[in-house]
PDB file of N, CA, C and O in Angstrom:
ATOM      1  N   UNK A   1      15.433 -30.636 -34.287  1.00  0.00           N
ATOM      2  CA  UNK A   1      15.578 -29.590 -35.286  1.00  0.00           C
ATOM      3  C   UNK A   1      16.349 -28.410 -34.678  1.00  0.00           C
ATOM      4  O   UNK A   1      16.073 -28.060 -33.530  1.00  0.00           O
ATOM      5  N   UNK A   2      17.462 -27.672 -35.502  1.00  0.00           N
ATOM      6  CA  UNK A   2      18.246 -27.373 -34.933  1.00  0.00           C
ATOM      7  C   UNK A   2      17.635 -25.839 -35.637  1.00  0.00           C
ATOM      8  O   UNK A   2      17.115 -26.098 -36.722  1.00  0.00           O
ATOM      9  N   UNK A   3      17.565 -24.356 -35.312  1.00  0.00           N
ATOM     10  CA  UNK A   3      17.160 -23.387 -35.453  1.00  0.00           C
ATOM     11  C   UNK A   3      18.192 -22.634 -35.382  1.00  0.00           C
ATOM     12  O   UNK A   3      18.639 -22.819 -34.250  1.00  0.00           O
ATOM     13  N   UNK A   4      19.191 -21.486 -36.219  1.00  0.00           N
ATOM     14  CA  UNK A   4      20.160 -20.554 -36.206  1.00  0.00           C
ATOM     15  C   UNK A   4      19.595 -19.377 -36.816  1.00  0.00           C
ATOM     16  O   UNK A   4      18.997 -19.329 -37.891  1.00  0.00           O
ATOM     17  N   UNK A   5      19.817 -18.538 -36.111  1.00  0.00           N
ATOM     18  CA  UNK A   5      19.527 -17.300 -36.483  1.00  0.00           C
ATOM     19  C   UNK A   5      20.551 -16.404 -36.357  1.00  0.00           C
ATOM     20  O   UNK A   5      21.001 -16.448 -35.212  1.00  0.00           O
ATOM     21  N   UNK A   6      21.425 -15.156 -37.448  1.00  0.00           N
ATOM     22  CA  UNK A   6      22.303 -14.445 -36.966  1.00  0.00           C
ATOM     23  C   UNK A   6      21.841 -12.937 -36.998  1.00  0.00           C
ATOM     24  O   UNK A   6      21.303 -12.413 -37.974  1.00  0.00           O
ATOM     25  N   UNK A   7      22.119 -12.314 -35.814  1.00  0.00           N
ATOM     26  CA  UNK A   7      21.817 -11.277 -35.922  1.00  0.00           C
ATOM     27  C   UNK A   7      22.677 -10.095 -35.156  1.00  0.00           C
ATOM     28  O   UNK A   7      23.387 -10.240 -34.161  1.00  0.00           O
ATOM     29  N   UNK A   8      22.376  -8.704 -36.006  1.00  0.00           N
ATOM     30  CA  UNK A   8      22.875  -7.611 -35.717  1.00  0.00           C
ATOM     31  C   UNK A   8      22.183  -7.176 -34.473  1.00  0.00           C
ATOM     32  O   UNK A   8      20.982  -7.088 -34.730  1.00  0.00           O
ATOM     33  N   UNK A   9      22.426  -6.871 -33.251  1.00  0.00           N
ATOM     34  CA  UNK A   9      21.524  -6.121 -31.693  1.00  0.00           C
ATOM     35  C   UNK A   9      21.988  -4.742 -31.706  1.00  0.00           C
ATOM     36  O   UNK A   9      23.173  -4.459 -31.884  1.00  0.00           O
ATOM     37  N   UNK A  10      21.272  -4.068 -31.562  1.00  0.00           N
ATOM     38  CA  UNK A  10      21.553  -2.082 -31.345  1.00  0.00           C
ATOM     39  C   UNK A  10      21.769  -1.929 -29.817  1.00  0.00           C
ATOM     40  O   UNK A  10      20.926  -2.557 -29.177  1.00  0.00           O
ATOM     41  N   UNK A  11      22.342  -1.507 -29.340  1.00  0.00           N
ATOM     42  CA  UNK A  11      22.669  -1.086 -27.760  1.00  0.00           C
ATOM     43  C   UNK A  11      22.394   0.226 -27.704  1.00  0.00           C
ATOM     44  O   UNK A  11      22.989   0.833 -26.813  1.00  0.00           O
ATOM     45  N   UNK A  12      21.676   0.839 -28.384  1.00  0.00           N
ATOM     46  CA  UNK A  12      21.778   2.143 -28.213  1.00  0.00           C
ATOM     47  C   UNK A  12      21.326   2.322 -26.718  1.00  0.00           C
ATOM     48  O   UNK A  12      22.034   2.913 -25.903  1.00  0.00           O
ATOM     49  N   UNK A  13      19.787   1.636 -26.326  1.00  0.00           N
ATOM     50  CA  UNK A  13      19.218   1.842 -24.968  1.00  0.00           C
ATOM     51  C   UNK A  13      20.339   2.026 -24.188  1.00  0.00           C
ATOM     52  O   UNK A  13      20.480   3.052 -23.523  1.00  0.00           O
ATOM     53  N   UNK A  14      21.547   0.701 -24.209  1.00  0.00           N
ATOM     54  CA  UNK A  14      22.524   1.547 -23.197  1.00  0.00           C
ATOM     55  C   UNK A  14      22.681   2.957 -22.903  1.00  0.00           C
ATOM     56  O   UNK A  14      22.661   3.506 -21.801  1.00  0.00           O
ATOM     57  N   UNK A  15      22.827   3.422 -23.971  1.00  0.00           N
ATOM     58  CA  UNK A  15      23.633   4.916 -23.693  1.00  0.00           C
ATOM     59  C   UNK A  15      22.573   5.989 -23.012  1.00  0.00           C
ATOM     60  O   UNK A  15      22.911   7.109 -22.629  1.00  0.00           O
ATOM     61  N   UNK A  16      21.069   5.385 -22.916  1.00  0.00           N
ATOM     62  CA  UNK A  16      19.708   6.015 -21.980  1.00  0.00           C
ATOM     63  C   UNK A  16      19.944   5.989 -20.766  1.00  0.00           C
ATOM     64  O   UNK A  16      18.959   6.486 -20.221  1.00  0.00           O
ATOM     65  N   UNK A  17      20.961   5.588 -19.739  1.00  0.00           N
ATOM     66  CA  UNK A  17      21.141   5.112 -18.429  1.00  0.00           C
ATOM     67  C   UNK A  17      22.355   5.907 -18.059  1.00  0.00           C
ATOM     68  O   UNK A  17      22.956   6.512 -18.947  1.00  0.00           O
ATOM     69  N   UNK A  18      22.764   5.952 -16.800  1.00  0.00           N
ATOM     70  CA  UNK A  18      23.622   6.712 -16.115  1.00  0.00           C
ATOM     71  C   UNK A  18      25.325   5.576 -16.558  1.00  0.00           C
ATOM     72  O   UNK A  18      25.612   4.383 -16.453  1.00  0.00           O
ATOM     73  N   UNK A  19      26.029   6.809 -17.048  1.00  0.00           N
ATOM     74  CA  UNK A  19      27.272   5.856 -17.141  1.00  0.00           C
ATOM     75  C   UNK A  19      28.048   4.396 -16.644  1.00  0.00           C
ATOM     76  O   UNK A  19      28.658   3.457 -17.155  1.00  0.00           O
ATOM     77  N   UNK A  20      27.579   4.886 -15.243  1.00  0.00           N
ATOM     78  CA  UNK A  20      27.884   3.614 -14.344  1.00  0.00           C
ATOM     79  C   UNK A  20      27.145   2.193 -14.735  1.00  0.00           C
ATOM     80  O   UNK A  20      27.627   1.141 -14.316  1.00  0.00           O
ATOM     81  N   UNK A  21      25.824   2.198 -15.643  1.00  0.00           N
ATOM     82  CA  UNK A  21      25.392   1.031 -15.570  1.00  0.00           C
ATOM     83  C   UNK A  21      24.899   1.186 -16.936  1.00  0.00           C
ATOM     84  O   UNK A  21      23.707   1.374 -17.180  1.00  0.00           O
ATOM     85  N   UNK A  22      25.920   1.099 -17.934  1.00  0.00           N
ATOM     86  CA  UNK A  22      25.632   1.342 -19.304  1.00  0.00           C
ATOM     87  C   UNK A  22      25.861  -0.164 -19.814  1.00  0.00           C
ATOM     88  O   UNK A  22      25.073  -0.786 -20.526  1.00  0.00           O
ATOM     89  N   UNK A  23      27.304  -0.717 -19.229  1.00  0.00           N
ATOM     90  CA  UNK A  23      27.636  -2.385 -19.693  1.00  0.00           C
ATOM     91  C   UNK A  23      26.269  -3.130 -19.571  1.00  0.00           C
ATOM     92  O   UNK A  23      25.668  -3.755 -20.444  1.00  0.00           O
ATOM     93  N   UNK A  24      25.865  -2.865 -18.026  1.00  0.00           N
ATOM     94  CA  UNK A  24      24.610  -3.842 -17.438  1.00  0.00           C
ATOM     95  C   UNK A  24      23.384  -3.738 -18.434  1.00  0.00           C
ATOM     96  O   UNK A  24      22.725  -4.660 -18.916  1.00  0.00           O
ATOM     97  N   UNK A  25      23.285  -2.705 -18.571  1.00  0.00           N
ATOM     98  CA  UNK A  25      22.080  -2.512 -19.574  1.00  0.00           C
ATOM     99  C   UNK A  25      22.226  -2.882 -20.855  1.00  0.00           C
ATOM    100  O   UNK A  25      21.146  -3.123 -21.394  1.00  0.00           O
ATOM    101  N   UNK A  26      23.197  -3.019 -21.557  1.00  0.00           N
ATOM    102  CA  UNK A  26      23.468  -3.815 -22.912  1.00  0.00           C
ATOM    103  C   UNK A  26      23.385  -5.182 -22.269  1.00  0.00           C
ATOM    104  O   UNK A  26      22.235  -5.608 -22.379  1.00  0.00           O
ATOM    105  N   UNK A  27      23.905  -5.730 -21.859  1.00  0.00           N
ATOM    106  CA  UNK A  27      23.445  -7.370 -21.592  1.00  0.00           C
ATOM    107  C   UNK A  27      22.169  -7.420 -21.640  1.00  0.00           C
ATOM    108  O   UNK A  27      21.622  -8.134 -22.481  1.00  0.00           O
ATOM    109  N   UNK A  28      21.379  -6.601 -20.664  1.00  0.00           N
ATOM    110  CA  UNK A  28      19.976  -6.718 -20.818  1.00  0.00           C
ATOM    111  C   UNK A  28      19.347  -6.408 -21.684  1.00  0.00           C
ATOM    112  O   UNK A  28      18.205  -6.865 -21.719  1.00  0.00           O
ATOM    113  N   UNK A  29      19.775  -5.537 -22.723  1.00  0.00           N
ATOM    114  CA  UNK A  29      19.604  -5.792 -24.096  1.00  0.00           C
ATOM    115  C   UNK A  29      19.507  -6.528 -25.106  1.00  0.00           C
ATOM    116  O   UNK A  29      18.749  -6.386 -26.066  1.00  0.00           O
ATOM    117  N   UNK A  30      20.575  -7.648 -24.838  1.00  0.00           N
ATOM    118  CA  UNK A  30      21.052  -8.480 -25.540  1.00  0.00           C
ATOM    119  C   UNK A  30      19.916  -9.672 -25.328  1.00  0.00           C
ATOM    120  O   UNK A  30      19.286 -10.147 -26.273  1.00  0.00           O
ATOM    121  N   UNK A  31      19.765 -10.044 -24.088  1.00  0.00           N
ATOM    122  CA  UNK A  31      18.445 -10.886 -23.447  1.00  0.00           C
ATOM    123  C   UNK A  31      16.834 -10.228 -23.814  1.00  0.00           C
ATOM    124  O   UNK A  31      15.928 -10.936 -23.374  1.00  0.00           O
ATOM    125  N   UNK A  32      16.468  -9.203 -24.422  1.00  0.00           N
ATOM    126  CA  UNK A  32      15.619  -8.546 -24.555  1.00  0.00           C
ATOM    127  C   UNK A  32      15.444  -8.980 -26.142  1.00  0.00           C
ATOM    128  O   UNK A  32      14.693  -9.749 -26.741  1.00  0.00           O
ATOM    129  N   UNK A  33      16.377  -8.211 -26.465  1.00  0.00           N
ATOM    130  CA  UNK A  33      16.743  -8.496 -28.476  1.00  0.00           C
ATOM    131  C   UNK A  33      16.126  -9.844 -28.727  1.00  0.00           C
ATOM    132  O   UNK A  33      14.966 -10.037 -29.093  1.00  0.00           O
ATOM    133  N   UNK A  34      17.209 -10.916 -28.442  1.00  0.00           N
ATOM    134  CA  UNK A  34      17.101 -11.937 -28.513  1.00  0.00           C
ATOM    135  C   UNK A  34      16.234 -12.833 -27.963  1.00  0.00           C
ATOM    136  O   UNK A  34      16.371 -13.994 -28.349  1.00  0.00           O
ATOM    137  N   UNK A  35      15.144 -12.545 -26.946  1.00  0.00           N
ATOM    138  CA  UNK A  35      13.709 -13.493 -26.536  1.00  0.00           C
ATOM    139  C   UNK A  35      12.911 -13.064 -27.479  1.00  0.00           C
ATOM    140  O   UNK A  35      12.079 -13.863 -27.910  1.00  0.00           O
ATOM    141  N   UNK A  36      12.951 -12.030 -27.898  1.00  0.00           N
ATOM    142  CA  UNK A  36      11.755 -11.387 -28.646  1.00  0.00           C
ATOM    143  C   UNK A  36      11.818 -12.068 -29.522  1.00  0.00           C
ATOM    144  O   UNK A  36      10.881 -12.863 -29.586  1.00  0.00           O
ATOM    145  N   UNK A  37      12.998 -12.177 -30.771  1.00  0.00           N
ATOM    146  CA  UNK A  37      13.424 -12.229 -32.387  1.00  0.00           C
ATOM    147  C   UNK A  37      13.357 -13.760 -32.435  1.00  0.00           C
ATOM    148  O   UNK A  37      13.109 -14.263 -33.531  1.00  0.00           O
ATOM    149  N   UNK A  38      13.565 -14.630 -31.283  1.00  0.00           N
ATOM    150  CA  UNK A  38      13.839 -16.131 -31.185  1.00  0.00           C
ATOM    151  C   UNK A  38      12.177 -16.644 -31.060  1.00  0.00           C
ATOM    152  O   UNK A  38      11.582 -17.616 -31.524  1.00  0.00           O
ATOM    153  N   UNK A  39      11.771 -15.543 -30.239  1.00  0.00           N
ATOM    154  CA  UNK A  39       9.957 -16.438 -29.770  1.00  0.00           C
ATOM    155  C   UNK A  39      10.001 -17.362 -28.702  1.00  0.00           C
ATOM    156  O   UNK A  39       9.376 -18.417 -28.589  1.00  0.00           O
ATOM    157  N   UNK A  40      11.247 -16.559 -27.522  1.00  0.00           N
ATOM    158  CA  UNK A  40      11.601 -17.680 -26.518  1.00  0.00           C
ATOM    159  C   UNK A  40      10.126 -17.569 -25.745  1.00  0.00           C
ATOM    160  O   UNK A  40       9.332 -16.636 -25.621  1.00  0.00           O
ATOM    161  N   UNK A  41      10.128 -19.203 -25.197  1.00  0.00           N
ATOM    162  CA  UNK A  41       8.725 -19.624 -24.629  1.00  0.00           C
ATOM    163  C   UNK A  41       9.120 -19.236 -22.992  1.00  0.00           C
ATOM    164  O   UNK A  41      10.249 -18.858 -22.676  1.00  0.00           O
ATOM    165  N   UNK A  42       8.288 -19.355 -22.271  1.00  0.00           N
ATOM    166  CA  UNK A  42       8.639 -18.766 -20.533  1.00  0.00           C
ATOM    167  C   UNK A  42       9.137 -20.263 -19.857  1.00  0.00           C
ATOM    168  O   UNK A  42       9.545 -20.305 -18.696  1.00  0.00           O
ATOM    169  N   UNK A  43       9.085 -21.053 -20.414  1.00  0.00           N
ATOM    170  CA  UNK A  43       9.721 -22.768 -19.864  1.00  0.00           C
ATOM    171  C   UNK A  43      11.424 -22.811 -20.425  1.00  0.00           C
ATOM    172  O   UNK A  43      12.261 -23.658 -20.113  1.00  0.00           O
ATOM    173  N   UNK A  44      11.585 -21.791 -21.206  1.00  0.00           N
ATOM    174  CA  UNK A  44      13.299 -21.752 -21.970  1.00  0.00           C
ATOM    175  C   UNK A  44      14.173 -20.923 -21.117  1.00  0.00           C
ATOM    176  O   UNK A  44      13.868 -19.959 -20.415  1.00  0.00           O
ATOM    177  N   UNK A  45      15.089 -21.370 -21.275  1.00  0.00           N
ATOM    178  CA  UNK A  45      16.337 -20.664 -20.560  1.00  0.00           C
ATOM    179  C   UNK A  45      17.591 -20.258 -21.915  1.00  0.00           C
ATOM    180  O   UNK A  45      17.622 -20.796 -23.022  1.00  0.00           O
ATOM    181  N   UNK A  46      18.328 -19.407 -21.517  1.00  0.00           N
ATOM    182  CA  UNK A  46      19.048 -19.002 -21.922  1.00  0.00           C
ATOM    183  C   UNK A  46      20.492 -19.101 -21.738  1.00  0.00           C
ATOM    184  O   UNK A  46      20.790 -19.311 -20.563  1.00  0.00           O
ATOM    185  N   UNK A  47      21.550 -19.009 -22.600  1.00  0.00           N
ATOM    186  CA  UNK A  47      23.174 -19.168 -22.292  1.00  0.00           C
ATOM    187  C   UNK A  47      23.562 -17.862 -23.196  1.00  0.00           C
ATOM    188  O   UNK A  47      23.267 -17.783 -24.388  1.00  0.00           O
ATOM    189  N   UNK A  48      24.230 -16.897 -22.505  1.00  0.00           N
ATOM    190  CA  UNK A  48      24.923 -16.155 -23.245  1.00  0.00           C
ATOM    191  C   UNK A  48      26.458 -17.195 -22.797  1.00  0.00           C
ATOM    192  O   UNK A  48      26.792 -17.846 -21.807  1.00  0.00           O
ATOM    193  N   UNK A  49      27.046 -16.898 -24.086  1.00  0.00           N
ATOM    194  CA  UNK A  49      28.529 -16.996 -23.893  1.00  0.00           C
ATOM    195  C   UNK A  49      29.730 -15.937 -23.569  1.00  0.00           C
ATOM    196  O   UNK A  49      29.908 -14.807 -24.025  1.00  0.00           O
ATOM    197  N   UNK A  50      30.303 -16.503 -22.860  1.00  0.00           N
ATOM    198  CA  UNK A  50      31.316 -15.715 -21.611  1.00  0.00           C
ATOM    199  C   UNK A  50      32.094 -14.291 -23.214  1.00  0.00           C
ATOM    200  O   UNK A  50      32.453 -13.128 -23.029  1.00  0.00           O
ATOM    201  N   UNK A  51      32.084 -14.729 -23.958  1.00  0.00           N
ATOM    202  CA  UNK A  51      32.823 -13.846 -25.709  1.00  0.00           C
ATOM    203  C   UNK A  51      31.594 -12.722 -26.071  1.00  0.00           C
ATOM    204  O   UNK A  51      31.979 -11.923 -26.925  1.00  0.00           O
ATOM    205  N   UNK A  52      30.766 -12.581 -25.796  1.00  0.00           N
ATOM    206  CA  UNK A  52      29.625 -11.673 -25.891  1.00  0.00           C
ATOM    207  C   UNK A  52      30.087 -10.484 -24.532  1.00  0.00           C
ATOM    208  O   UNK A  52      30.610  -9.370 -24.553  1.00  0.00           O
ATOM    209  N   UNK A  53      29.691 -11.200 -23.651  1.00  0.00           N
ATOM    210  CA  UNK A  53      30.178 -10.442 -22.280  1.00  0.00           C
ATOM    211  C   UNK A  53      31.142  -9.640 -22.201  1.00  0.00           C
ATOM    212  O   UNK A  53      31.136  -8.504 -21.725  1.00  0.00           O
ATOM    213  N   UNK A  54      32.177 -10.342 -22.770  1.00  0.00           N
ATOM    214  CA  UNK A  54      34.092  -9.711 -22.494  1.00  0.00           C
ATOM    215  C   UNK A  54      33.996  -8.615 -23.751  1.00  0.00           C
ATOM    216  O   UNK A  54      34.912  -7.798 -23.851  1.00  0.00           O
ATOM    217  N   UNK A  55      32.818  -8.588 -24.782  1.00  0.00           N
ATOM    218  CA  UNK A  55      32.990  -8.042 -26.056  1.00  0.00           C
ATOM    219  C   UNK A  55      32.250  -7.084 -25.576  1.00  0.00           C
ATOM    220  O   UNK A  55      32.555  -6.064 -26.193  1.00  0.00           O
ATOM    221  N   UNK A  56      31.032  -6.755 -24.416  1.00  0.00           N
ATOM    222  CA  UNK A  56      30.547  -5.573 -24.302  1.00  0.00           C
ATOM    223  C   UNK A  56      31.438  -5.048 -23.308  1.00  0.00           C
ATOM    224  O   UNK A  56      31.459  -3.824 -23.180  1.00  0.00           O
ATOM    225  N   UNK A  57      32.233  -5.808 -22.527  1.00  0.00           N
ATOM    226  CA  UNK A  57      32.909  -5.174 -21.623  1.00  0.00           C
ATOM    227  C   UNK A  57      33.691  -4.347 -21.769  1.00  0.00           C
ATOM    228  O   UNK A  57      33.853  -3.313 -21.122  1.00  0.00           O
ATOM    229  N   UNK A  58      34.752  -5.115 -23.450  1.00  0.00           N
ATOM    230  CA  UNK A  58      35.984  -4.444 -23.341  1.00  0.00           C
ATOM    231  C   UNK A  58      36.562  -3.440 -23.184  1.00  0.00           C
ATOM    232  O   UNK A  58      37.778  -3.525 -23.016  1.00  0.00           O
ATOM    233  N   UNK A  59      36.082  -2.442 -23.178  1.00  0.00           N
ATOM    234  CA  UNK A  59      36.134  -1.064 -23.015  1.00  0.00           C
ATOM    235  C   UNK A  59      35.846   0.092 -21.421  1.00  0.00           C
ATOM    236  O   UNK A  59      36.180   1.200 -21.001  1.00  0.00           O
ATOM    237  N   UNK A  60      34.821  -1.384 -20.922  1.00  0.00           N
ATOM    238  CA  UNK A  60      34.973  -0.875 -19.373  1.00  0.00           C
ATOM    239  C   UNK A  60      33.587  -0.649 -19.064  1.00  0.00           C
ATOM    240  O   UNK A  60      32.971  -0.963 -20.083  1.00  0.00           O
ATOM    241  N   UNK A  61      32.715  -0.233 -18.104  1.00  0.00           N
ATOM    242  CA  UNK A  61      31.421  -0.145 -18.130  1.00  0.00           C
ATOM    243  C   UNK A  61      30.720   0.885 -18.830  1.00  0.00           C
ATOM    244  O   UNK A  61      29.547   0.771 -19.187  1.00  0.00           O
ATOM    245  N   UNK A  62      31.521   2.010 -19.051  1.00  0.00           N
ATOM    246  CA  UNK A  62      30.908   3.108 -19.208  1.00  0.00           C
ATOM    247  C   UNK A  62      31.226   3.271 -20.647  1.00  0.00           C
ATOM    248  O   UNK A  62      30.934   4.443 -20.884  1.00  0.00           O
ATOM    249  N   UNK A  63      31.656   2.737 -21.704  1.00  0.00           N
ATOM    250  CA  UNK A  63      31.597   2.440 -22.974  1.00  0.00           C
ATOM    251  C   UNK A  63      31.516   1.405 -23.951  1.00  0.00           C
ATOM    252  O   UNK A  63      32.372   1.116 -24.786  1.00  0.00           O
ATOM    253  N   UNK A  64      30.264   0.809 -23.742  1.00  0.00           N
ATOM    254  CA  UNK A  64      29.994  -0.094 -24.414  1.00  0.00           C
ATOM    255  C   UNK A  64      29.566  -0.345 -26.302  1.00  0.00           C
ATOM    256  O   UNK A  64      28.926   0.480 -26.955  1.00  0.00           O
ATOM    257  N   UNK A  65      29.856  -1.045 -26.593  1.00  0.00           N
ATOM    258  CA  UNK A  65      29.349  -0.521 -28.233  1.00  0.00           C
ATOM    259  C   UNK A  65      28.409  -0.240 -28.413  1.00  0.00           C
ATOM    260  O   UNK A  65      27.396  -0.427 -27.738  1.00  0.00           O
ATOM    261  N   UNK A  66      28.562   0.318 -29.455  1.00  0.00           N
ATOM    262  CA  UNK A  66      26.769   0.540 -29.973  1.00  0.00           C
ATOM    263  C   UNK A  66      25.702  -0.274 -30.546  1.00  0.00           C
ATOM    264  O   UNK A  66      24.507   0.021 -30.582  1.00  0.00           O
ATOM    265  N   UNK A  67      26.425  -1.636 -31.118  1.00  0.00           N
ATOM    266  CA  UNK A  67      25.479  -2.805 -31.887  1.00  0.00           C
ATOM    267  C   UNK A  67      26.796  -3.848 -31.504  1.00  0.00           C
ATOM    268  O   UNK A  67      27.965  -3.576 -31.229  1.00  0.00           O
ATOM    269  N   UNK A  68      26.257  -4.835 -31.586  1.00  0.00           N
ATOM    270  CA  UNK A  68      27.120  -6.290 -31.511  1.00  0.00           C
ATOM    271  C   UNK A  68      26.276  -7.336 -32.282  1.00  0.00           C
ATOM    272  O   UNK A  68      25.048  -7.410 -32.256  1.00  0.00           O
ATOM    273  N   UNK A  69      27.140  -8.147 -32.985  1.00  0.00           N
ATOM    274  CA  UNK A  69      27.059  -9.259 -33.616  1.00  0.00           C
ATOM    275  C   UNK A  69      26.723 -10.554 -33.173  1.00  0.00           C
ATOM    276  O   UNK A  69      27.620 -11.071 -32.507  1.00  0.00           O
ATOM    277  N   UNK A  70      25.450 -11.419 -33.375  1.00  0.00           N
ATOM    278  CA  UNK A  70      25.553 -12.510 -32.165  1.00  0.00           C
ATOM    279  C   UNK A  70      25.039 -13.762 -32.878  1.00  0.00           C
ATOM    280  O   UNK A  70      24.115 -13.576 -33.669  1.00  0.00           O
ATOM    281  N   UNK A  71      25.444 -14.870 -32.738  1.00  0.00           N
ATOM    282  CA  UNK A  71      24.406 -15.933 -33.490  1.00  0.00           C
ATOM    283  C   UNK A  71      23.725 -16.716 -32.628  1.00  0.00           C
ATOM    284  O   UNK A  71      24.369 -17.326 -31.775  1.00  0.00           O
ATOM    285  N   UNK A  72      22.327 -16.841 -32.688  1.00  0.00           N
ATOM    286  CA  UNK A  72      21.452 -17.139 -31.580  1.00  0.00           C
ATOM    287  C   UNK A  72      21.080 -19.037 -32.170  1.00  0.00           C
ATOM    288  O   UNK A  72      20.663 -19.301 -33.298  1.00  0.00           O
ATOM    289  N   UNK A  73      21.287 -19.791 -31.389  1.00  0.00           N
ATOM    290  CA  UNK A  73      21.092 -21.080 -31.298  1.00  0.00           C
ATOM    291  C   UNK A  73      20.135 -22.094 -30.562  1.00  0.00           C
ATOM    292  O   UNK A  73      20.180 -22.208 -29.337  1.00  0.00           O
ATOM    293  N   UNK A  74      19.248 -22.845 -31.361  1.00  0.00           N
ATOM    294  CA  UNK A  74      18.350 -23.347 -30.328  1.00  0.00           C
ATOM    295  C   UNK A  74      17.978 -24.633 -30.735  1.00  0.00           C
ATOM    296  O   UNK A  74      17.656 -24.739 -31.918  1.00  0.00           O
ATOM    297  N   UNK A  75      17.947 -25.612 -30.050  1.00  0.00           N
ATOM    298  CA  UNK A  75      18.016 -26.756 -30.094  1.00  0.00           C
ATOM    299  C   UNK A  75      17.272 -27.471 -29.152  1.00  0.00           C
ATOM    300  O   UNK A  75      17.211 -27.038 -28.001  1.00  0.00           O
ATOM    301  N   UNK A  76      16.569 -28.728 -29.536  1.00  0.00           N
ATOM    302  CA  UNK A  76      15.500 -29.283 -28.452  1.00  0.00           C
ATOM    303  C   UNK A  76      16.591 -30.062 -27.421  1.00  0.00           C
ATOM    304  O   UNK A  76      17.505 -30.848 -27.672  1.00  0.00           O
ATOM    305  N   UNK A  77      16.068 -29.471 -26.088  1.00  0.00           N
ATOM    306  CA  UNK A  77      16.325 -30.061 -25.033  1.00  0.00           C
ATOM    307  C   UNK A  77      17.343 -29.812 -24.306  1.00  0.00           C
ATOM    308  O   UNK A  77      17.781 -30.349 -23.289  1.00  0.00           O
ATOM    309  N   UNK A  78      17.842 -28.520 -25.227  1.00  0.00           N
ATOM    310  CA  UNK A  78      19.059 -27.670 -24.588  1.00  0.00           C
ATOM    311  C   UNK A  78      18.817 -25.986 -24.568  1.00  0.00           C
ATOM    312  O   UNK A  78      18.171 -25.470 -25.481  1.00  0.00           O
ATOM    313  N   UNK A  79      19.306 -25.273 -23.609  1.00  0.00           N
ATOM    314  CA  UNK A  79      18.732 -23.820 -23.381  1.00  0.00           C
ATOM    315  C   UNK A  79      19.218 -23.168 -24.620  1.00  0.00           C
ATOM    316  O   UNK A  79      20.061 -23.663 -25.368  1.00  0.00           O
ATOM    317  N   UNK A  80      18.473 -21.714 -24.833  1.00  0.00           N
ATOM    318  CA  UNK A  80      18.928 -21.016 -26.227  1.00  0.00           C
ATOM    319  C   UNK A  80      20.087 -20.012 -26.297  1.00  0.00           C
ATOM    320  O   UNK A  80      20.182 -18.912 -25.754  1.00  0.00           O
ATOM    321  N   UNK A  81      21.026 -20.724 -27.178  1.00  0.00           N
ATOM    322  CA  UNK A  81      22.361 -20.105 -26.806  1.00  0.00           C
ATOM    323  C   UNK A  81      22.622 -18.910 -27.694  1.00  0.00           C
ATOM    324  O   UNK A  81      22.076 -18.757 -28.787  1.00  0.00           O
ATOM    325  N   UNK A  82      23.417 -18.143 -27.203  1.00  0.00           N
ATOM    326  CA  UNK A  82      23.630 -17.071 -27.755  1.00  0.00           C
ATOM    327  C   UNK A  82      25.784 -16.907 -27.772  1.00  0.00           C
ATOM    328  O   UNK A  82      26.584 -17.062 -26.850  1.00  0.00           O
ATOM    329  N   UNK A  83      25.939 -16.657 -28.794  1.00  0.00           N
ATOM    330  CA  UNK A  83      27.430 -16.581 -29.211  1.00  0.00           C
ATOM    331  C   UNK A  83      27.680 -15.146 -29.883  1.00  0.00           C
ATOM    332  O   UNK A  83      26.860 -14.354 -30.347  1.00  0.00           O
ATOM    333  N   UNK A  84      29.103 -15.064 -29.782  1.00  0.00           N
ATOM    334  CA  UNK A  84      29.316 -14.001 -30.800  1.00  0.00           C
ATOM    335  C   UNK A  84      29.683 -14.543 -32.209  1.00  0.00           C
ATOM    336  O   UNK A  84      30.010 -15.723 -32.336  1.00  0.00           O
ATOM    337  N   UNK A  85      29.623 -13.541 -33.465  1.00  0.00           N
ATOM    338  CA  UNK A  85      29.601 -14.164 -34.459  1.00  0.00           C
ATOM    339  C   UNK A  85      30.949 -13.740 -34.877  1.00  0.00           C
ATOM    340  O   UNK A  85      31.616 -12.752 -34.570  1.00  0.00           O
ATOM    341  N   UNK A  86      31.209 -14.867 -35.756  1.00  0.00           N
ATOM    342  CA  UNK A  86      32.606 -14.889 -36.092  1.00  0.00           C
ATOM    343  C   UNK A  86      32.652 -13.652 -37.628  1.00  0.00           C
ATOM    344  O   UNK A  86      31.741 -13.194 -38.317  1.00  0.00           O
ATOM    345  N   UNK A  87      33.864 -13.501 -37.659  1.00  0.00           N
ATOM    346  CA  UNK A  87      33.974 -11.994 -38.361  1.00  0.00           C
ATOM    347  C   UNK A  87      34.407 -12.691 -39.598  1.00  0.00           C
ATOM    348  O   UNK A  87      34.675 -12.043 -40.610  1.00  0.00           O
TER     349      UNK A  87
END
């Protein structure tokens, strides 16, 4: 059984942290958002995709967006993936 969920993530927490580690902290956002909203179990692993990453990056560390778009994917017997969503 295949489970999709799409969702809007707030990054605001980024902008709570010292400039230098504003990117880092939206990823960890993104892994935060998304265990919670999914009901990931502590035996699951996770895949962000490399298009999430380059999408909080683009701008450089110290300006990351404020919300990003992501579609979260989960499937038996494979880790829970996370994508960006298509526009």
């Amino acid at each position: 059984m295949v489970e999709v969920k799409e969702m809007v993530i707030p990054l605001r927490a980024a902008w709570n942290v010292p400039r230098t580690k504003r990117a880092n902290r939206a990823i960890a956002e993104v892994r935060n958002h998304v265990s919670k909203h999914m009901k990931m179990r502590d035996d699951e692993e996770m895949f962000i995709d490399a298009a999430v990453n380059e999408a909080i990056w683009a701008r450089g560390m110290q300006k990351p967006p404020r919300k990003i778009r992501v579609v979260c994917t989960r499937d038996e017997g494979f880790p829970l993936e996370v994508k960006l969503a298509e526009e």
